[in-house]
TORKOL-4160 file (C-alpha; in steps of 0.2 Angstrom, whole numbers, padded with zeros to 4 digits, m for minus):
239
<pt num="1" X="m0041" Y="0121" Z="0040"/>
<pt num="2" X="m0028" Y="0107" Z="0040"/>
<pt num="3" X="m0028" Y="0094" Z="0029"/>
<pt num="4" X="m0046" Y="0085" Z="0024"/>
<pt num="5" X="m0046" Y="0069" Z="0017"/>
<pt num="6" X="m0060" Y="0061" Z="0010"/>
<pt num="7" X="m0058" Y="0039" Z="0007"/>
<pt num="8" X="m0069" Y="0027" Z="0000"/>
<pt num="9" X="m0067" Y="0006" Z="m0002"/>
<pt num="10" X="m0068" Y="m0003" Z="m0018"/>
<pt num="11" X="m0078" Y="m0019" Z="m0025"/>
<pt num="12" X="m0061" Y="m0021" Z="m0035"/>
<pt num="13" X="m0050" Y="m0035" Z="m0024"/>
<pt num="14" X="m0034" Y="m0025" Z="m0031"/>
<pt num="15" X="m0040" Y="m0009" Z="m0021"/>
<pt num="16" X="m0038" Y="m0008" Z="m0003"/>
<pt num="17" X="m0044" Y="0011" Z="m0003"/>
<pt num="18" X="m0047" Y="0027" Z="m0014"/>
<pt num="19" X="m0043" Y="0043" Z="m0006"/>
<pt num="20" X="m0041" Y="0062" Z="m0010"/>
<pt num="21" X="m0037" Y="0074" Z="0001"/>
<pt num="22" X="m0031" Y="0095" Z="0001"/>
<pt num="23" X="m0020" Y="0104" Z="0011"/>
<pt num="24" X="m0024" Y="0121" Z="0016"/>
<pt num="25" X="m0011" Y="0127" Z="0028"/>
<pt num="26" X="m0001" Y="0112" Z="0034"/>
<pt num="27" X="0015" Y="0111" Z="0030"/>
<pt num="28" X="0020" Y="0095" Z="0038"/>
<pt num="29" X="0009" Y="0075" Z="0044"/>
<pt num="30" X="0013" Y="0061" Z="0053"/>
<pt num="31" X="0012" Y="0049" Z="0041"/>
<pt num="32" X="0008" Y="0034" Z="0048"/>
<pt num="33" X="0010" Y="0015" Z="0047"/>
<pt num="34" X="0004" Y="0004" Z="0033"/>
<pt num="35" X="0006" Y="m0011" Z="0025"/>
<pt num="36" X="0000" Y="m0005" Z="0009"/>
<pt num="37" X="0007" Y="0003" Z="m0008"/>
<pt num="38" X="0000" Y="0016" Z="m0016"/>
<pt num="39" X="m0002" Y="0028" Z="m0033"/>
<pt num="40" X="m0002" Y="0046" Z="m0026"/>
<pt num="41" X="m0003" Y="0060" Z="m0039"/>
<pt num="42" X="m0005" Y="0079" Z="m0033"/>
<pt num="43" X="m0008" Y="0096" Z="m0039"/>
<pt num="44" X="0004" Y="0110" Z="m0032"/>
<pt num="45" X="0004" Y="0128" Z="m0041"/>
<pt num="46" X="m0002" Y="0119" Z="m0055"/>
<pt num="47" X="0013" Y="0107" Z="m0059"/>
<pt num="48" X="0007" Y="0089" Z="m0057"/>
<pt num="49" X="0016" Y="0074" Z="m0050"/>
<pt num="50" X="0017" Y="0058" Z="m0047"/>
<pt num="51" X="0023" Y="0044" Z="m0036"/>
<pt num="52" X="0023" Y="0027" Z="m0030"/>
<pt num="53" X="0023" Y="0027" Z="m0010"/>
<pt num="54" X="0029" Y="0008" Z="m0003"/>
<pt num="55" X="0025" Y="0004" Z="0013"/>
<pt num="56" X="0028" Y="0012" Z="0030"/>
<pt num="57" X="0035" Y="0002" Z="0043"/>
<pt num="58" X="0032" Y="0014" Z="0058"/>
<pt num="59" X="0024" Y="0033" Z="0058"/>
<pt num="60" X="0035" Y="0048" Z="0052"/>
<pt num="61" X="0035" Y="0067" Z="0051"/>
<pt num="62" X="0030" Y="0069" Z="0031"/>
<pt num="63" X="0032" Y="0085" Z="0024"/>
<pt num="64" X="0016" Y="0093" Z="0014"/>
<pt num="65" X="0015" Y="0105" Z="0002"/>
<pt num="66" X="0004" Y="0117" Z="0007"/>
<pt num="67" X="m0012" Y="0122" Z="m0002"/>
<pt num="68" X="m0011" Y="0106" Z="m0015"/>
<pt num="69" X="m0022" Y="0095" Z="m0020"/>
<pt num="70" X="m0019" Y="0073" Z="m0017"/>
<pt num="71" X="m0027" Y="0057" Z="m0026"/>
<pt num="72" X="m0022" Y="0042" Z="m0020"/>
<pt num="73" X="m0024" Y="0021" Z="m0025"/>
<pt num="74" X="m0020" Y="0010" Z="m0011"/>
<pt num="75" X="m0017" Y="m0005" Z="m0016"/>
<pt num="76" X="m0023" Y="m0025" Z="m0006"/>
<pt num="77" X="m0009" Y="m0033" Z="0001"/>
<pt num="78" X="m0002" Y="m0047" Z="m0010"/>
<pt num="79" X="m0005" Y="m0033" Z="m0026"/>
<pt num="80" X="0010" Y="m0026" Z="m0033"/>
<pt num="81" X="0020" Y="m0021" Z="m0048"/>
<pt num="82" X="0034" Y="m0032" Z="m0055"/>
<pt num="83" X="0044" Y="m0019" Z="m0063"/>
<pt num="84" X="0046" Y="m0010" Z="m0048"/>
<pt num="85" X="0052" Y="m0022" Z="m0033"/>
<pt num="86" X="0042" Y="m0017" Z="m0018"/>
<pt num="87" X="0056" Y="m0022" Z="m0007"/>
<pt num="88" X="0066" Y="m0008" Z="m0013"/>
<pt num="89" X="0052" Y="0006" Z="m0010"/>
<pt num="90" X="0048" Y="0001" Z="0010"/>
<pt num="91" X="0049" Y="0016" Z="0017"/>
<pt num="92" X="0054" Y="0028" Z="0005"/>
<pt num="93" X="0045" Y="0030" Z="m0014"/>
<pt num="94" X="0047" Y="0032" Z="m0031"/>
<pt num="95" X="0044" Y="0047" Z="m0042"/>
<pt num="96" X="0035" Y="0045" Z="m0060"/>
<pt num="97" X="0044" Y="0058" Z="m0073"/>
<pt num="98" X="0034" Y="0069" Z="m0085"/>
<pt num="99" X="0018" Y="0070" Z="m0079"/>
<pt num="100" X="0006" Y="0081" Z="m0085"/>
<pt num="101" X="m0010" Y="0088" Z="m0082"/>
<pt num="102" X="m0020" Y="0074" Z="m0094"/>
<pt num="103" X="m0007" Y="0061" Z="m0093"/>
<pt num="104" X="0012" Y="0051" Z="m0087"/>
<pt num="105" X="0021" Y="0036" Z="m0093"/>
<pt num="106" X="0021" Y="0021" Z="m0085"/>
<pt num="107" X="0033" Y="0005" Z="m0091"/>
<pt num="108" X="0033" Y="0015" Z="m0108"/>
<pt num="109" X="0016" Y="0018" Z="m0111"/>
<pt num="110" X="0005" Y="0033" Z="m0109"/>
<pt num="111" X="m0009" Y="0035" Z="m0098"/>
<pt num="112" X="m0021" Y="0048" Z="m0095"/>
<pt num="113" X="m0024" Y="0054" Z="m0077"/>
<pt num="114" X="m0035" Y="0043" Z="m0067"/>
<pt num="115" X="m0047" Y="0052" Z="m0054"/>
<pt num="116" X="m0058" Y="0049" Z="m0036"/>
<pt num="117" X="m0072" Y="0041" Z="m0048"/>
<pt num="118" X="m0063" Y="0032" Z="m0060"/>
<pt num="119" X="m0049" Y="0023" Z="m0050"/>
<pt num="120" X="m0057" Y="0007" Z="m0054"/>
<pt num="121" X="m0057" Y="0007" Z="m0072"/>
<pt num="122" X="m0038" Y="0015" Z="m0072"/>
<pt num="123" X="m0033" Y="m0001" Z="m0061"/>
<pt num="124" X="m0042" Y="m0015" Z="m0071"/>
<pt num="125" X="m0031" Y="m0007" Z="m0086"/>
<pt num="126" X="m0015" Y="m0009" Z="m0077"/>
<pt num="127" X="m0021" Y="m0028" Z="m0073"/>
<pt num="128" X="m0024" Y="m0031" Z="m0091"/>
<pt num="129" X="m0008" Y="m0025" Z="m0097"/>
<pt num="130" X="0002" Y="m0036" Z="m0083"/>
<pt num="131" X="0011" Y="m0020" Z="m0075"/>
<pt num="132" X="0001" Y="m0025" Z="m0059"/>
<pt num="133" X="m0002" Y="m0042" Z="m0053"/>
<pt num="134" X="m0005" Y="m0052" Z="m0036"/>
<pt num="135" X="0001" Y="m0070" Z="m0025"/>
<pt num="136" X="m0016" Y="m0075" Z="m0023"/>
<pt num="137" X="m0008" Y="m0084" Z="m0006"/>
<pt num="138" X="m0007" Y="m0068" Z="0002"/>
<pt num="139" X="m0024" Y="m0062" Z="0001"/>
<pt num="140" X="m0028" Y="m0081" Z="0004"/>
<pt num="141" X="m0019" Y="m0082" Z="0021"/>
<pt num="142" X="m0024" Y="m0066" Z="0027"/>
<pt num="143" X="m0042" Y="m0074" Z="0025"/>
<pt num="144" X="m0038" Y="m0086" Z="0036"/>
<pt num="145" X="m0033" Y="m0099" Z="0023"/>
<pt num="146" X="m0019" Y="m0113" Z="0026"/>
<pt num="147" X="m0009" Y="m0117" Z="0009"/>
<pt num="148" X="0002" Y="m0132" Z="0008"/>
<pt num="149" X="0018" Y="m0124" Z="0006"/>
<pt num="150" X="0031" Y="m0123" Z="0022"/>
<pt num="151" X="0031" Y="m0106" Z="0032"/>
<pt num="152" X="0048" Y="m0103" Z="0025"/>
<pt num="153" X="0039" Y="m0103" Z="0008"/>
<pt num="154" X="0026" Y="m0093" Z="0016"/>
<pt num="155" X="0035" Y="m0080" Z="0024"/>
<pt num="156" X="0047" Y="m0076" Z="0008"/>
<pt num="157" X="0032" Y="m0075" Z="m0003"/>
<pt num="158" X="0023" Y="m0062" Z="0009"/>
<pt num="159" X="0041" Y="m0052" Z="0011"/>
<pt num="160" X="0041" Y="m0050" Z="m0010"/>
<pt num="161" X="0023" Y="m0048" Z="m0011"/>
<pt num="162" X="0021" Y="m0033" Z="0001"/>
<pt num="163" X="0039" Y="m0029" Z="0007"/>
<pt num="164" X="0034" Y="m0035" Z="0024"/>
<pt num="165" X="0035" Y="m0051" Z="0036"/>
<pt num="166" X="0017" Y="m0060" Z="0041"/>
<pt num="167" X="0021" Y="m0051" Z="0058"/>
<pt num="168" X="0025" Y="m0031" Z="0054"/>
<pt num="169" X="0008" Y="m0033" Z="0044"/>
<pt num="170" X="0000" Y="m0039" Z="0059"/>
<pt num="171" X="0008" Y="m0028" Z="0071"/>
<pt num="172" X="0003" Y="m0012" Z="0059"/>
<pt num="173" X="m0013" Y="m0019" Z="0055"/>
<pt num="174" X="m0019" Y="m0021" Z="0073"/>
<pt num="175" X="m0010" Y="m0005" Z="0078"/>
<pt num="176" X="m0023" Y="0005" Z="0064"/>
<pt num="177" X="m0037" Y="m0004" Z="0072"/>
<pt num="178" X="m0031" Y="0001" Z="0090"/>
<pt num="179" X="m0033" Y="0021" Z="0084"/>
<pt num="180" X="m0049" Y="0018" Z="0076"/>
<pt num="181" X="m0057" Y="0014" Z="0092"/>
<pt num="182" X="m0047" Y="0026" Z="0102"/>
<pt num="183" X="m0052" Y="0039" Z="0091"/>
<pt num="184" X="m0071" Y="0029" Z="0093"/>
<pt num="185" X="m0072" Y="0034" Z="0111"/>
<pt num="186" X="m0067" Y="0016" Z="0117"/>
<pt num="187" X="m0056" Y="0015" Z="0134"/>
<pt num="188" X="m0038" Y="0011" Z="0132"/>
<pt num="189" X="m0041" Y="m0004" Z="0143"/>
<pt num="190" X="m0054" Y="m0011" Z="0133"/>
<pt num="191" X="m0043" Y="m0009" Z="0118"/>
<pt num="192" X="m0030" Y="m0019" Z="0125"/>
<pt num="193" X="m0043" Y="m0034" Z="0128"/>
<pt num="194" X="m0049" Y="m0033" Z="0113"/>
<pt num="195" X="m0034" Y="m0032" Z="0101"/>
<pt num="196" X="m0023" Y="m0044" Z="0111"/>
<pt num="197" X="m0012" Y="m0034" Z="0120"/>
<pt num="198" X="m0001" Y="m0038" Z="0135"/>
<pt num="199" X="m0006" Y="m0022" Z="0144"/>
<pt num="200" X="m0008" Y="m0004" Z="0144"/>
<pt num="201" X="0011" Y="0001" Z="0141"/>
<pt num="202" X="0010" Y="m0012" Z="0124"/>
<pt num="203" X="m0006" Y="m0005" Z="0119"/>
<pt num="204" X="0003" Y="0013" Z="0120"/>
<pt num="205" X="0023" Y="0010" Z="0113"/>
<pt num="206" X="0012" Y="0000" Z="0098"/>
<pt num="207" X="0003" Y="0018" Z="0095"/>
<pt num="208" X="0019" Y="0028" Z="0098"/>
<pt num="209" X="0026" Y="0019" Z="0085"/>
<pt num="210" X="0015" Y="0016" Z="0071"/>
<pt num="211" X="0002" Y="0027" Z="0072"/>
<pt num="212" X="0015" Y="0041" Z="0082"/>
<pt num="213" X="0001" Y="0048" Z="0091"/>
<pt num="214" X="m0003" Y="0043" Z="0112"/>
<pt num="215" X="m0020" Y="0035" Z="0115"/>
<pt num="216" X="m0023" Y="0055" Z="0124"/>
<pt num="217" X="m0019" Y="0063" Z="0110"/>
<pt num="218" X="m0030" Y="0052" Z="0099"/>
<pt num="219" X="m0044" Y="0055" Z="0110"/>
<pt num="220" X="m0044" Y="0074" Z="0109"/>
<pt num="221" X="m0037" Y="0077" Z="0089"/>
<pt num="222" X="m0028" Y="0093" Z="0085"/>
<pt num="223" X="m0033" Y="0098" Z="0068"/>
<pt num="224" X="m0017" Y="0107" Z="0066"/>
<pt num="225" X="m0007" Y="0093" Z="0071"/>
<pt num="226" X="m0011" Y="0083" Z="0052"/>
<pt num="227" X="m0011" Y="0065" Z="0055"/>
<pt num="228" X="m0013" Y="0053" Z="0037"/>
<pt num="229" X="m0026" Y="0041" Z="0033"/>
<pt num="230" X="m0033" Y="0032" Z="0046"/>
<pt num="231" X="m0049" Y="0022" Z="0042"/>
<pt num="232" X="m0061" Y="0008" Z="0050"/>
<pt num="233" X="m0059" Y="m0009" Z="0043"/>
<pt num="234" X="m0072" Y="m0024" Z="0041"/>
<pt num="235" X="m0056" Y="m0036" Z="0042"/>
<pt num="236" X="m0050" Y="m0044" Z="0057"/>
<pt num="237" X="m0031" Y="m0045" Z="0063"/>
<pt num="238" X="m0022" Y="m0054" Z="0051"/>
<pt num="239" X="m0018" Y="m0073" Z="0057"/>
């Protein structure tokens, strides 16, 4: 009951995650922060659509169809599509028209439904024929990297890369990282140490407002209270 999601990573440096999910009686998620883009297709009575999701500044109530079907490609910081400025999609999306069972149109062209297993070879397509691209400083920075260009440079580059300042990334990134642990069992004072927190009431308006769940209620998970995606990461907080 609820919604299942199942998520994998990817070796391909233009993939942040793959993910597919069903609902089976929801009707509504919290949706919660992410720095990260993504290609979501779904299967609902059996009409198909399609959309790209931008960014989520902070957690939102997110309204599910019930007993559908989800695939999603969320896409690495720094990855985007020129011929849709992400700027524009923070916080909302963009729907792709005619959409079939077997194939949409993107930038004029037709493409036949990617799936879980072949998200790769979908997206090394996309890069081939330019419609997605990537600022190599972002990833490079968010490494740890220090480029020689001036933080004003910096900064505007990461804000048309992702839609997002250096610190909103940071803020939601560490925020994800905060639940995971919760969710791990971890006490919310050790959380606080260990994720740079002033203290306890950071540690907590941070969750309210990204991941819109308390550190109690992340500890004890209602299944009928959907929450999105929330995975463990092998990256540190983002300098």
């Amino acid at each position: 009951m609820g919604l299942e999601i199942e998520n994998r990573p990817s070796e391909l440096p233009y993939i942040e995650r793959v993910w597919r999910s069903r609902s089976d009686d929801v009707g509504q998620m919290t949706s919660i922060a992410t720095s990260h883009w993504e290609l979501v297709f779904w299967e609902h009575h059996g009409q198909v659509r399609a959309a790209v999701l931008g960014p989520e500044p902070k957690a939102c109530p997110a309204p599910v169809p019930k007993d559908a079907t989800f695939f999603g490609v969320s896409f690495a910081l720094g990855t985007s599509m020129p011929h849709v400025p992400i700027n524009r999609l923070v916080g909302g999306n963009a729907e792709i028209p005619d959409v079939t069972r077997r194939s949409f149109w993107l930038k004029g062209s037709a493409w036949r439904l990617p799936d879980y297993d072949n998200a790769e070879a979908f997206v090394r397509r996309m890069v081939r024929e330019g419609i997605v691209d990537c600022d190599p400083i972002v990833p490079a920075v968010l490494e740890g990297a220090t480029p020689d260009v001036s933080e004003r440079t910096l900064q505007r580059r990461f804000v048309a890369a992702t839609g997002l300042t250096r610190g909103a990334i940071r803020q939601i990134h560490r925020a994800r990282q905060a639940g995971v642990l919760i969710q791990e069992g971890a006490p919310a004072q050790d959380v606080v140490h260990r994720l740079g927190y002033f203290d306890q009431p950071h540690l907590a308006r941070s969750l309210t407002r990204y991941i819109g769940r308390t550190a109690t209620q992340l500890s004890a998970p209602d299944r009928t209270d959907a929450l999105s995606l929330l995975y463990k990461t092998s990256s540190s907080v983002p300098a």
